[in-house]
Each structure stands twice: as C-alpha cells, then as structure tokens.
N, C-alpha and C positions, 0 to 999 in steps of 0.2 A: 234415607237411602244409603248415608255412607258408614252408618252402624251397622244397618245390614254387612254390607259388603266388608267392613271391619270384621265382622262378626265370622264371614263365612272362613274369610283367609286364616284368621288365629283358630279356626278349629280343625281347619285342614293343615295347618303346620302341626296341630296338639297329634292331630292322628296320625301324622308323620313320622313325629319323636317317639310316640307309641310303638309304630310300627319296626324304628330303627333300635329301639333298647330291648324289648321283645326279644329272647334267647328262643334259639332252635333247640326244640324236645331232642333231649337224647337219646339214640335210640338203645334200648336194654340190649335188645338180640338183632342178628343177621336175618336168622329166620326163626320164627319159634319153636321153642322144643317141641311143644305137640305136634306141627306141622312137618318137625324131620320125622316121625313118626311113620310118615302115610303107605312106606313102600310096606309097612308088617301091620296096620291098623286103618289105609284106607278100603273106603267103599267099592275101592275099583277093584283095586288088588286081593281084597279079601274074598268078595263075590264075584268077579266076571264068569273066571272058569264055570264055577257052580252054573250061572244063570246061565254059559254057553249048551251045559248040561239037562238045561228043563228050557228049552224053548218059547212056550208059554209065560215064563218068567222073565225069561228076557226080551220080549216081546213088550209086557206091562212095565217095564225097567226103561226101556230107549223107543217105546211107539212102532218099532218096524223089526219084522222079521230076522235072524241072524243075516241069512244070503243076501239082502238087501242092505246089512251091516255091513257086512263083508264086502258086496260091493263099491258100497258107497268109499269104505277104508282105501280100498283099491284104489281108485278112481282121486283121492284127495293125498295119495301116500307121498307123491313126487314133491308135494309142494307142501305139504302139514308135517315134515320129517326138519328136526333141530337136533344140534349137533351136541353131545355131551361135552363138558368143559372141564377143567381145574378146580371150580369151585362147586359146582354145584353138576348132578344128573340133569337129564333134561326130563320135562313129564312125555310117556311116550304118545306115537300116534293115534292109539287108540282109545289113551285116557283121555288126549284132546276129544278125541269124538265124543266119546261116552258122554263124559262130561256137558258139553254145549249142545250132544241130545238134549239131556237129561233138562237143560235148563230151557230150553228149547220148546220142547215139549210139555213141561209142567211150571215153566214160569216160576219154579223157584227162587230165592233170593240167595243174593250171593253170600249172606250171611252161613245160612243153612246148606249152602255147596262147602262151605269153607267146612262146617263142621264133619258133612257126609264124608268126601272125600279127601279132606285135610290138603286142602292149596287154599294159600291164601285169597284174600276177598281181591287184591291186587294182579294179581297173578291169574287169579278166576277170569275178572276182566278181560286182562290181555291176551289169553286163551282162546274163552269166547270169541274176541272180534275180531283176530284173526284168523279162527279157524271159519266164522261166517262169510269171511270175505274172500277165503278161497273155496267155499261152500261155490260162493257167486260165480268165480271167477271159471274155475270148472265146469259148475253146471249151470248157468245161465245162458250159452252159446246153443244146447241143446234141447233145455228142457223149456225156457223160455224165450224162445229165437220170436223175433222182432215180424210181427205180421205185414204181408205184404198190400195191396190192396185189395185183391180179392177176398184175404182171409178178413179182414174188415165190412166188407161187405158182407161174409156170409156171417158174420157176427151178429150186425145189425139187424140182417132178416130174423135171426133165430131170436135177437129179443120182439123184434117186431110182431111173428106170429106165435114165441111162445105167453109173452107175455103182453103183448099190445101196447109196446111202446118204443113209436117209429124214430130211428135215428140214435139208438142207444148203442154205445161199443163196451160195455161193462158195468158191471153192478160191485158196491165194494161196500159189504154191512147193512146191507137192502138198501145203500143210498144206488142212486141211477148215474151214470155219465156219460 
C-alpha cells in the first residue's frame, strides 16, 4: 500500500516539474495576416450587399427573410453594438449577426467560419455566445414568455386529444414530458 502511495506522490511532483519547466508557445502574430485581410476578402463584406441584392440568396445564406434580418438587427442593435479601439476595429453589428446565423443555422464548424469569413476560431466563439445570449435576453421575454396555468392546461389537452397522451406539457425529439 505504501509503494502505491510512494508511487502516486513522485508522479504527481514529476507532472509538476513538467508542468513548471514547460515554456509558453510564443506567439508569431497579434492577429494573423490572413485574418487582417477580412474587411477586402471576407465572406461578409464581400457578399452581403450582393445577397441583400437577390433575396432568395440571402434567404439560403441566413435561413430568414431580409425584413426579418432587418428586424431582428433592429431589435439586438442597443445591446450587440462594440466600441472601435486603438488597437484594433470592432467586427460590426451585422457581421455579428450574419455570422452566428450562419453557424446557427447550418451548424458549421468554427474552423470553416474562420476560413469563410476570416475571424478567428477565438473570436468566432466569443461572437457567437454573446450575441446568443443577447439573442435570449431580448427575445425570450416575448417570444418565449413563461406560461401561466391556463396556458398549461390547454397544452396538456392538446396533447391529450391530439395525440392520446393525458398529462403531457411537451414533446422535445419525439421524447414526451
């Protein structure tokens, strides 16, 4: 038992020594050159206008109509707007959108976002999940407002007589709950 325990402590100090001699990767660039690139070579900036141009196109591009673009832009503008800096632009309100459509909607990989629209995979992220969460924050008070007990009730019926199964308040992937 106490080789064990010998055993575990001198490999948890080895992985220690490992961990403290271990040099931090240097980083080459700020940002990468392809990446400063994107305001004359991304997907956003290259195509929007176009696709604001053919409807249809921008429809199969972001899943929803322009005016629905439009308003959604609207509606997230106050709180999805960052300030440009010293160092760097900011990406704008609408590239935010486009963007976390886009991955939104076709489940892309942030790899493949980085290369479409040149932001990085880092950056893609943090894009992303703050623009979902003021997605939420906007429209969950309206679009998803909180049922009360009536609307519960008439839920239950409607599974009850559409589908025959009493005391259901939702279905989510054909499971029941």
């Amino acid at each position: 038992m106490d080789v064990v325990l010998w055993g575990a402590c001198a490999s948890t100090l080895v992985n220690m020594q490992l961990l403290l001699l271990r040099k931090e990767k240097k980083r080459r660039w700020w940002t990468h050159p392809m990446l400063l690139r994107r305001k004359g070579h991304g997907h956003f900036h290259v195509n929007y206008e176009e696709y604001r141009h053919h409807p249809d196109w921008f429809e199969d591009e972001y899943l929803m109509p322009i005016p629905v673009f439009d308003e959604l832009l609207s509606l997230l503008s106050r709180n999805l707007s960052k300030q440009d800096t010293n160092m760097r632009k900011s990406i704008g309100l609408c590239e935010r959108l486009a963007v976390t459509l886009q991955c939104l909607a076709t489940g892309t990989s942030y790899k493949r976002l980085q290369n479409k629209y040149e932001i990085s995979k880092k950056t893609l992220a943090k894009v992303i999940k703050e623009t979902c969460g003021i997605i939420w924050k906007v429209l969950a008070p309206t679009e998803m407002a909180t049922p009360n007990k009536e609307s519960w009730k008439r839920i239950s019926e409607g599974f009850k007589d559409n589908a025959n199964f009493p005391h259901c308040l939702g279905a989510l992937d054909g499971k029941h709950i």
